[in-house]
MARDRENVO-965515 format. One record per residue (C-alpha): chain; x, y, z; residue number from 1. Coordinates in Angstrom, 1 decimal. Example, Ala and Ser with C-alpha at 12.3 -4.5 7.8 and 13.67 -1.06 7.14 Angstrom:
// MARDRENVO-965515
{base A, {12.3, -4.5, 7.8}, 1}
{base A, {13.7, -1.1, 7.1}, 2}
//
This chain:
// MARDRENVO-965515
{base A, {141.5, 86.0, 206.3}, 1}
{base A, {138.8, 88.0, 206.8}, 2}
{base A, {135.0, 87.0, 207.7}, 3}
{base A, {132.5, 86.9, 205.5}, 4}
{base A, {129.9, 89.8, 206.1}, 5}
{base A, {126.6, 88.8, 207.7}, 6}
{base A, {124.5, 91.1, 205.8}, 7}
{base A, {120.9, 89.7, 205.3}, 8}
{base A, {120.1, 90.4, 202.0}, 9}
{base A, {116.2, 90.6, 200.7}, 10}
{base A, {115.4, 87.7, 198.1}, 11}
{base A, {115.7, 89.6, 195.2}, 12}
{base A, {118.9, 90.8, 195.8}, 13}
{base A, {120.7, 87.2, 196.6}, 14}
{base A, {120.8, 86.3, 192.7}, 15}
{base A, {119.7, 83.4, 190.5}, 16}
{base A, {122.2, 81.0, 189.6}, 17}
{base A, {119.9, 79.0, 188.0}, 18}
{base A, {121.2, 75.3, 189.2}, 19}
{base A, {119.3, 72.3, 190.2}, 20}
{base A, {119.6, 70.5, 193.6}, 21}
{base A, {121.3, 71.7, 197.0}, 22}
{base A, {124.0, 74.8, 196.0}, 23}
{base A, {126.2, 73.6, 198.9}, 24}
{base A, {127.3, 70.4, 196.1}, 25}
{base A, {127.7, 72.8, 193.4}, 26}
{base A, {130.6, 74.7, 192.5}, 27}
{base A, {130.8, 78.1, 190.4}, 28}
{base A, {133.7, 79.8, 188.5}, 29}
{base A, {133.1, 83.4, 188.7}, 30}
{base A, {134.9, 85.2, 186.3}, 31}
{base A, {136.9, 88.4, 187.6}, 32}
{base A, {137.4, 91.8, 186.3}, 33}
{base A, {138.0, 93.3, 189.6}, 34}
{base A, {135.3, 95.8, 188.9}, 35}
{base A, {132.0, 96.2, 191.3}, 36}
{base A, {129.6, 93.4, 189.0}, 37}
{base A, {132.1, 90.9, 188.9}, 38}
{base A, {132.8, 91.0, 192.3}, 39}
{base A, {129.2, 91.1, 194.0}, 40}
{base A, {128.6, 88.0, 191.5}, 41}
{base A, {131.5, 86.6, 193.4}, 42}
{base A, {129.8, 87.9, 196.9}, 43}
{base A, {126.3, 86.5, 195.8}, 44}
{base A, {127.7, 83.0, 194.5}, 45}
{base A, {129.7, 82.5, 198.2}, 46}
{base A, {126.4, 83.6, 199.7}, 47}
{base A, {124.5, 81.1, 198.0}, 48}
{base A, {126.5, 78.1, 199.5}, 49}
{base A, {128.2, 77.2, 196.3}, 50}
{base A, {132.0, 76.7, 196.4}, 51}
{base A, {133.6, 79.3, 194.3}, 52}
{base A, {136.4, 79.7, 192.6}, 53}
{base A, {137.6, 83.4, 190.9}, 54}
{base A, {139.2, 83.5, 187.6}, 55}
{base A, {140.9, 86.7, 186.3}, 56}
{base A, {142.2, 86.8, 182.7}, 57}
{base A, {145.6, 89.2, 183.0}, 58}
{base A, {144.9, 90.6, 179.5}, 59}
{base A, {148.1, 93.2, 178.8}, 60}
{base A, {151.3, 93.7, 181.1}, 61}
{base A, {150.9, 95.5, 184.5}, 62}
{base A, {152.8, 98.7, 183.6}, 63}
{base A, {151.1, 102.0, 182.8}, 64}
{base A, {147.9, 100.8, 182.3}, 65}
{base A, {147.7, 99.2, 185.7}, 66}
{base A, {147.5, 103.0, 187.8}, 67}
{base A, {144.8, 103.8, 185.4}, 68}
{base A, {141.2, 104.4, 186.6}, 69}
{base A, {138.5, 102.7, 184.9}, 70}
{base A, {140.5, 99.6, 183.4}, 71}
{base A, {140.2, 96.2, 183.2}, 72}
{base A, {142.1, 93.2, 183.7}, 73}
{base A, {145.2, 94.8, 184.6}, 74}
{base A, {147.4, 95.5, 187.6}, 75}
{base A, {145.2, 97.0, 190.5}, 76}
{base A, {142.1, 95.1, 189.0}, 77}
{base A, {143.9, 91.6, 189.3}, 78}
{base A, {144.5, 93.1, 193.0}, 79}
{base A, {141.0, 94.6, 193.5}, 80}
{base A, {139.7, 91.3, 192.7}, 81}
{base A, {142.4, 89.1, 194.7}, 82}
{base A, {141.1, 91.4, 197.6}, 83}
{base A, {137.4, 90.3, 197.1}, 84}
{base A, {137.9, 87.2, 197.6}, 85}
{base A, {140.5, 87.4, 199.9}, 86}
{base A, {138.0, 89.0, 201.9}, 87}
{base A, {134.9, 86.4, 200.9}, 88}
{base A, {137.1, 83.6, 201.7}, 89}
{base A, {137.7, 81.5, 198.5}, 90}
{base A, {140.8, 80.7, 195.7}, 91}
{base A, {141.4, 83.0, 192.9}, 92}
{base A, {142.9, 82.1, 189.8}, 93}
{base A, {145.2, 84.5, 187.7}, 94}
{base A, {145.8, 83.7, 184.1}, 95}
{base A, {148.1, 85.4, 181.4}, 96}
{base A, {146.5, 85.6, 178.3}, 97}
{base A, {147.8, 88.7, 177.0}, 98}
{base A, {149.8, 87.4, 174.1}, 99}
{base A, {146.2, 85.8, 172.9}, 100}
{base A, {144.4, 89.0, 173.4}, 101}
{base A, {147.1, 91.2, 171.5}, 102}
{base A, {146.7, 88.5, 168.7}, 103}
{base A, {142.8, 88.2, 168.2}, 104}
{base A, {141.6, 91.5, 169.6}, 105}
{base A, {144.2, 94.7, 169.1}, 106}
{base A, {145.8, 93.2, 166.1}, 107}
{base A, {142.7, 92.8, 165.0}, 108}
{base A, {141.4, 96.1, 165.6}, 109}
{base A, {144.1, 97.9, 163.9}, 110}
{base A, {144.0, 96.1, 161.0}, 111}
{base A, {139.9, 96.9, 160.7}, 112}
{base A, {140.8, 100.4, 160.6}, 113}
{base A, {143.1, 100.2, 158.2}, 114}
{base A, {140.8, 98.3, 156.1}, 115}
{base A, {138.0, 100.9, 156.2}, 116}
{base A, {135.6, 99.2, 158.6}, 117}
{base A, {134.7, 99.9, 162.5}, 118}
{base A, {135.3, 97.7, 164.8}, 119}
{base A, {133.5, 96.5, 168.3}, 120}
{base A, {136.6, 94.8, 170.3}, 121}
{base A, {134.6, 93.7, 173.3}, 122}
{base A, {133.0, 91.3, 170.6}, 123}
{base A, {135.7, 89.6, 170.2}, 124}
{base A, {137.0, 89.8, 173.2}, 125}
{base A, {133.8, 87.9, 174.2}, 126}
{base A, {133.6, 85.5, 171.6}, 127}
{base A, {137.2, 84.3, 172.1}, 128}
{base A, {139.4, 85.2, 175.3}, 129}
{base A, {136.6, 85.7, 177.9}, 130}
{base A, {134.1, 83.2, 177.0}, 131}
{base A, {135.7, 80.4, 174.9}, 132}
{base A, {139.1, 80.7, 177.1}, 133}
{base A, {137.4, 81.0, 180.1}, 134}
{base A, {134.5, 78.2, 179.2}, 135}
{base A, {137.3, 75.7, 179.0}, 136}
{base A, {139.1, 76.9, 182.4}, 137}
{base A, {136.0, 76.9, 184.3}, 138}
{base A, {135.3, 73.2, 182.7}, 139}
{base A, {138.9, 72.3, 183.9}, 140}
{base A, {138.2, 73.0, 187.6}, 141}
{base A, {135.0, 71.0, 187.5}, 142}
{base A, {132.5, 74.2, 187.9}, 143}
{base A, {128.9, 73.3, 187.2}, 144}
{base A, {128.5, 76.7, 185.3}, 145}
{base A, {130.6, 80.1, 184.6}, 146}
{base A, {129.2, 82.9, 186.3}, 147}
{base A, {129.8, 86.9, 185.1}, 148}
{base A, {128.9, 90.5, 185.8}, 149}
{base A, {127.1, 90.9, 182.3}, 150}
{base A, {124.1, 92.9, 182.4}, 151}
{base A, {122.0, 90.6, 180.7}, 152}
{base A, {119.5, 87.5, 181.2}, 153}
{base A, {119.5, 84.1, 180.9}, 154}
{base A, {116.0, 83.1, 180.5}, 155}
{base A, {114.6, 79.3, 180.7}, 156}
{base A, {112.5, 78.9, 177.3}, 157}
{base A, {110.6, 76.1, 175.9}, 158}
{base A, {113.3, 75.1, 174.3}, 159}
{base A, {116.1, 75.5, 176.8}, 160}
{base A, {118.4, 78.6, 177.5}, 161}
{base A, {117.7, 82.2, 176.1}, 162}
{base A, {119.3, 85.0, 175.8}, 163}
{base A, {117.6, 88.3, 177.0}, 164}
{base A, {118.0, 92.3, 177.5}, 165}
{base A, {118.8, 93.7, 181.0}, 166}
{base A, {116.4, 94.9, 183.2}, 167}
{base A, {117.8, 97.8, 183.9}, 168}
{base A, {117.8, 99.5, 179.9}, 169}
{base A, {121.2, 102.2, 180.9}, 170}
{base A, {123.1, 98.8, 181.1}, 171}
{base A, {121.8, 96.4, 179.0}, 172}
{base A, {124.9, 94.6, 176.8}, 173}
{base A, {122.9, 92.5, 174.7}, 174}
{base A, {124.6, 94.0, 171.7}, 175}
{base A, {128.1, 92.8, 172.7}, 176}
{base A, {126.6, 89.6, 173.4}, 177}
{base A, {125.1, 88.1, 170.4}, 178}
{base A, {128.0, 85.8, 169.1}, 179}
{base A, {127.6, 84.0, 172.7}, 180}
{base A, {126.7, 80.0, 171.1}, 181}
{base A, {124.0, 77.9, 172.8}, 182}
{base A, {126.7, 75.5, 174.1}, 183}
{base A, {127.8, 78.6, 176.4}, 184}
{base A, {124.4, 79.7, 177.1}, 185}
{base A, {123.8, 76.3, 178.6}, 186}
{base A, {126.8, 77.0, 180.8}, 187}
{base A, {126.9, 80.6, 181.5}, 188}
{base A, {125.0, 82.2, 184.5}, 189}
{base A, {124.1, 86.3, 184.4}, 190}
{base A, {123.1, 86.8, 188.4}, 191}
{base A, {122.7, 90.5, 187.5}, 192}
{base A, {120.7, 90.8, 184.8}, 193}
{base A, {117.3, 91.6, 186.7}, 194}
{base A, {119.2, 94.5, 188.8}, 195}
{base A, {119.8, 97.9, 188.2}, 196}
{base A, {123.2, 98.9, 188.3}, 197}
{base A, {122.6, 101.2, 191.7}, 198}
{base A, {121.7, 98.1, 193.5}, 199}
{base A, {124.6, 95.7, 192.4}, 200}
{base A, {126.7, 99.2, 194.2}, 201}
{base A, {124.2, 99.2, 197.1}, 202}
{base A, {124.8, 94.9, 197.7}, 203}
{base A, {128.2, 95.9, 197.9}, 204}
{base A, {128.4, 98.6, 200.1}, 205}
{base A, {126.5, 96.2, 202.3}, 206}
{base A, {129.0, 93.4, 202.2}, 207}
{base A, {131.8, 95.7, 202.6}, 208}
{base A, {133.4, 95.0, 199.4}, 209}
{base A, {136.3, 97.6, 199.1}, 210}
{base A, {135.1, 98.0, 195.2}, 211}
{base A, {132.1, 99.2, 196.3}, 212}
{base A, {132.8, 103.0, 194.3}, 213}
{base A, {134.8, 101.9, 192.0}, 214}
{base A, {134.6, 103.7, 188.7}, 215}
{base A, {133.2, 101.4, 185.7}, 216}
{base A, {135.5, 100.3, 183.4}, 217}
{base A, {136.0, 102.1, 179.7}, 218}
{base A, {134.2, 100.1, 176.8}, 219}
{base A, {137.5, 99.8, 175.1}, 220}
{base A, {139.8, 98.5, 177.4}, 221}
{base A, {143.5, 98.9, 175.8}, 222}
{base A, {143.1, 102.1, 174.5}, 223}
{base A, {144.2, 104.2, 177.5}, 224}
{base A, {143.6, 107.6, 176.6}, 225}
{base A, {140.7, 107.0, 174.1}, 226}
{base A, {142.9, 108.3, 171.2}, 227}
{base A, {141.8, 105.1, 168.8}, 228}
{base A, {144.2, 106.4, 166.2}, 229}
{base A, {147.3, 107.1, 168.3}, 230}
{base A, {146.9, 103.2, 168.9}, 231}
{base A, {146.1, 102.2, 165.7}, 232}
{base A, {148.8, 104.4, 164.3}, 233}
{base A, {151.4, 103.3, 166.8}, 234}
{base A, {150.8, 99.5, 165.9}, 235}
{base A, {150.6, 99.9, 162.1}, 236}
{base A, {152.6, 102.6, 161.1}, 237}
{base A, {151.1, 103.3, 157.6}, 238}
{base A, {147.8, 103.8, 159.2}, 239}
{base A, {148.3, 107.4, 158.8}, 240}
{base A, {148.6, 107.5, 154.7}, 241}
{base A, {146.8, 110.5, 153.2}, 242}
{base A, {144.4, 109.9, 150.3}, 243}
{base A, {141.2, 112.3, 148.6}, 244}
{base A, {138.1, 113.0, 149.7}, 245}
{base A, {135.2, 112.3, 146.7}, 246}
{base A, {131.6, 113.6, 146.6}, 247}
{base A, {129.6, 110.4, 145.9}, 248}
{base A, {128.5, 111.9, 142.3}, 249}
{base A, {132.9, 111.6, 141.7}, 250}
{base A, {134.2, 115.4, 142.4}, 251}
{base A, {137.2, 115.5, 144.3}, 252}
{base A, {137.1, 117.4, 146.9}, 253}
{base A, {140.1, 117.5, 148.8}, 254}
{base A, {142.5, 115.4, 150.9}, 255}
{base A, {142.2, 113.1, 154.0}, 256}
{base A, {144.6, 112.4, 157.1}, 257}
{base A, {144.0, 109.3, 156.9}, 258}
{base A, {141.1, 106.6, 156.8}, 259}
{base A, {141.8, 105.8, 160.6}, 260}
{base A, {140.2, 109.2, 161.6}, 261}
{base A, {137.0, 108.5, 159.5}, 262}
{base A, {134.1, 106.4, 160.8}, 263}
{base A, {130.7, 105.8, 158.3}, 264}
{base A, {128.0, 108.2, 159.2}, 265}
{base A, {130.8, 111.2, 160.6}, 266}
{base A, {129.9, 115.2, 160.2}, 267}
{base A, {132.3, 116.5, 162.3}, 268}
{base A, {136.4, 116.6, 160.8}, 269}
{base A, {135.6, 116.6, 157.3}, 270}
{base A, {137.1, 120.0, 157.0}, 271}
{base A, {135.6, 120.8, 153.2}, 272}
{base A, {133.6, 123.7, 153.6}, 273}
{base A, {131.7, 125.5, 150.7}, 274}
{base A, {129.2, 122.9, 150.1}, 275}
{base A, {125.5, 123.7, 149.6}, 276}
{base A, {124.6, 121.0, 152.8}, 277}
{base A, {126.4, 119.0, 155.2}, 278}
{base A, {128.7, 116.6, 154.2}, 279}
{base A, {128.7, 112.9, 156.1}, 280}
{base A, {131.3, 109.9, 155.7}, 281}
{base A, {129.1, 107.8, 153.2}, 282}
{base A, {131.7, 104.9, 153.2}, 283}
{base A, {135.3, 104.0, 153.1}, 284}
{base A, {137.3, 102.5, 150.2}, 285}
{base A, {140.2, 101.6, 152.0}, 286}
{base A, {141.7, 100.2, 148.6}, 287}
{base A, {141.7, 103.7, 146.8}, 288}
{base A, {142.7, 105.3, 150.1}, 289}
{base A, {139.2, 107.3, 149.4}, 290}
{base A, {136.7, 109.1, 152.0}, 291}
{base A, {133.7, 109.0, 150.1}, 292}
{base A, {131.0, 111.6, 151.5}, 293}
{base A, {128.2, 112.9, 150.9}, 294}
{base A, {124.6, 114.5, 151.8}, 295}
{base A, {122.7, 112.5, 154.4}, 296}
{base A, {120.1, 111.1, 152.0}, 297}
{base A, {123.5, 109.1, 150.7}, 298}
{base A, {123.4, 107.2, 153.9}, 299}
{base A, {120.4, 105.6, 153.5}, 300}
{base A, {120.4, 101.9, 153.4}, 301}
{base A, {117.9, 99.4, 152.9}, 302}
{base A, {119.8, 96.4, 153.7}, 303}
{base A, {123.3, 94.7, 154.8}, 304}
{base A, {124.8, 91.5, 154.1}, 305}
{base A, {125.9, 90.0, 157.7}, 306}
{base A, {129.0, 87.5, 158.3}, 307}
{base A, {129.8, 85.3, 160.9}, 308}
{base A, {126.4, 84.9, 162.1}, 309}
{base A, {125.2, 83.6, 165.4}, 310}
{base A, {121.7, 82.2, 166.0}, 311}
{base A, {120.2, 81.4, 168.9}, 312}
{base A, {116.8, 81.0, 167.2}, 313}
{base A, {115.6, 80.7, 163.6}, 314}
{base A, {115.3, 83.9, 162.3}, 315}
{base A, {114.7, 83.6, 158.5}, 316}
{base A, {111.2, 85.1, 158.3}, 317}
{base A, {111.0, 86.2, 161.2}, 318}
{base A, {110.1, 89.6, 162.2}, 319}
{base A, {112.7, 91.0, 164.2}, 320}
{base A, {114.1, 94.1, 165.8}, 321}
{base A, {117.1, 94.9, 164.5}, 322}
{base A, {120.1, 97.3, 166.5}, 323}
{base A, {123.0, 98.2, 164.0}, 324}
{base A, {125.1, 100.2, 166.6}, 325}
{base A, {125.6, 99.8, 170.4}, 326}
{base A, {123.6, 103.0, 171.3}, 327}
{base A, {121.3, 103.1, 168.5}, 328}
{base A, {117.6, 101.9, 169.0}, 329}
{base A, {116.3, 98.9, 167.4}, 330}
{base A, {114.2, 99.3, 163.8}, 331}
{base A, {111.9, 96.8, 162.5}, 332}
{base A, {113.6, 94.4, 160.2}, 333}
{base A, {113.8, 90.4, 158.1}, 334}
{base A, {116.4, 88.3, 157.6}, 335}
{base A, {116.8, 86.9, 153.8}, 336}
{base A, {119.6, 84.3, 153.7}, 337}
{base A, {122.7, 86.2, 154.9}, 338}
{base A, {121.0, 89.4, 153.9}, 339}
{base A, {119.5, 91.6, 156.5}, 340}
{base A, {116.5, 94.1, 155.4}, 341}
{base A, {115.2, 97.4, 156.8}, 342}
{base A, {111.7, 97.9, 156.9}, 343}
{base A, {112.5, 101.6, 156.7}, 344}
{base A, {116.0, 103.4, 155.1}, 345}
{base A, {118.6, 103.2, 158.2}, 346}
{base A, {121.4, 105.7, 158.5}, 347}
{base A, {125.0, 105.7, 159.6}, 348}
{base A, {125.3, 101.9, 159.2}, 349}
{base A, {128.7, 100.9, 158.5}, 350}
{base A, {130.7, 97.6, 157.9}, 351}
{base A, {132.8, 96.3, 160.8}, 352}
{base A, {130.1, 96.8, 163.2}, 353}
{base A, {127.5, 94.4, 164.6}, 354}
{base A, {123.8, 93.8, 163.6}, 355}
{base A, {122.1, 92.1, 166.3}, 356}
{base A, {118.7, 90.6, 165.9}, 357}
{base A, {116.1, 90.4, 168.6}, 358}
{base A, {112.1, 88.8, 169.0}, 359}
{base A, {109.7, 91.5, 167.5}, 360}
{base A, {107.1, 90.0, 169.6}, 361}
{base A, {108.8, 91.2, 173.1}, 362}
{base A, {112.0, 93.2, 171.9}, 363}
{base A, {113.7, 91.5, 174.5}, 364}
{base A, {114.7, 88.0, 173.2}, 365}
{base A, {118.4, 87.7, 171.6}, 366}
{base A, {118.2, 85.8, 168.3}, 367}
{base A, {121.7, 86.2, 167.7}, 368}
{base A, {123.6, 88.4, 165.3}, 369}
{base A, {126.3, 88.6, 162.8}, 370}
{base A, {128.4, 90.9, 161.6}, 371}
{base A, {127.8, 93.6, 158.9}, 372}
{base A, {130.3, 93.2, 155.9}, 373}
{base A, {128.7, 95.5, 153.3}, 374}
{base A, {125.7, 97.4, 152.8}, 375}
{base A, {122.8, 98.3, 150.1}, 376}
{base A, {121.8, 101.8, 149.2}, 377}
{base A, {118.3, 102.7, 149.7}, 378}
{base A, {118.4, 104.9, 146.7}, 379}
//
């Protein structure tokens, strides 16, 4: 086995795992991908003193997927992440939960296309293999907390654990973080959430770790070639049924390839020309099999009804920031019951995706989040 590196690393660089009393009597699971963040998490919590313990979720079969750049949680990352701590000097855990993943993520994802809506897989992903599987394995070995390579921050409040944006804004994943419960908060440590991205690379390059370059992985796992529909068509063969395309004021148009190809808030593919001004996906009626579109003053919404909501804080109210999509930028907004309102018309908002809440007062506190089942028209 090989050495650890001696590397002296400045302060700031070593981490905060946020745990009380000397780390040599503590012991951290570090959860795995085999990417660069996991692994100098890994690097940071051995440096600390702490035993540690690496835990990689195999999430689908080693075959094709596991040559392919940019993965996760296949065959070369299970192996890039053995390496690391192979190389750090600790155990690493392997466990197959890819018959759980196929059931509660890419089942599930296929079947939100074919009901009309878009989904956000690493959501779910989160909420249930990563975090609630791996909460209960890291529990099971004894592990004062459960460490990961999120970019995000755990902040000591008032009132215990919060949930905050990044430092480092390019990889902040708040968003795919909201359903995260105060139970796992409590438990949960984020060591990288006050670095930028090119340092967590630079730490590893100084500790040698043979990751160092590697490519980060894809936002959407499973899908290998990014062709959503090939997947989606492949697991539920009817995905691909033909239906019209309707002007929101009833005239039909024309006909559609199927609601899989159609996303709310879409220009691009609608293929009906002749129209006095653009024409955008307005919404889907996966019942009628109907791509309803329209002129972007149709998209306008001044509200969405939220389900499965997460709170971290009371938000009923409140004035928050609201973000409706991962890359969108947050918009002033109130909560009303299980009703979410825009201060201003918002566009492009459609069901299936998350709205996630954060503190007006800073824009960097996580209140939580639900997600968006159907929307209001502004008009």
């Amino acid at each position: 086995m090989a050495p650890v590196m001696t590397t002296t690393l400045a302060p700031a660089r070593l981490g905060d795992f946020q745990l009380a009393g000397p780390m040599n009597a503590r012991r951290i699971v570090v959860a795995m991908s085999g990417g660069v963040d996991s692994s100098v998490v890994a690097a940071l919590a051995a440096r600390s003193g702490a035993e540690v313990i690496g835990v990689t979720l195999q999430l689908y079969d080693h075959g094709a997927k596991a040559k392919r750049v940019g993965a996760c949680c296949a065959g070369q990352d299970i192996r890039d992440a053995r390496a690391v701590a192979d190389r750090l000097g600790f155990a690493h855990h392997v466990h197959d939960h890819e018959s759980r993943f196929r059931d509660t993520v890419i089942d599930q994802f296929a079947d939100e296309y074919l009901a009309g809506r878009t989904p956000i897989p690493c959501v779910r992903c989160n909420m249930g293999v990563k975090f609630t599987d791996l909460f209960d394995l890291a529990r099971d070995l004894g592990a004062d907390c459960l460490a990961t390579g999120h970019y995000v921050r755990r902040v000591m409040g008032p009132a215990g654990a919060e949930l905050h944006r990044a430092v480092d804004p390019a990889r902040d994943q708040s968003y795919f973080l909201f359903a995260t419960t105060q139970a796992q908060l409590d438990y949960l440590r984020f060591p990288l959430g006050g670095l930028e991205k090119s340092v967590v690379r630079e730490i590893a390059r100084e500790l040698g770790l043979g990751v160092a370059g590697k490519p980060d992985s894809q936002d959407i796992c499973f899908v290998p070639d990014g062709d959503y529909a090939g997947l989606v068509r492949k697991l539920r063969p009817d995905a691909d049924d033909k239906g019209e395309i309707v002007h929101v004021d009833g005239t039909l148009l024309g006909a559609h390839k199927g609601l899989i190809h159609y996303t709310v808030g879409q220009r691009r593919g609608i293929d009906i020309g002749g129209q006095a001004e653009p024409l955008y996906v307005v919404r889907l009626d996966a019942a009628a099999k109907q791509v309803i579109v329209g002129p972007r003053r149709a998209l306008a919404v001044s509200g969405a009804r939220l389900g499965e909501a997460n709170w971290l804080a009371e938000v009923e109210g409140r004035p928050v920031l609201a973000k409706v999509r991962s890359m969108a930028k947050p918009v002033p907004a109130h909560m009303t019951g299980d009703r979410l309102v825009f201060a201003a018309p918002e566009y492009g908002v459609a069901p299936g995706q998350a709205a996630v809440l954060y503190d007006a007062a800073d824009g960097s506190r996580v209140l939580g989040g639900g997600w968006i089942e159907e929307t209001f028209a502004a008009e």
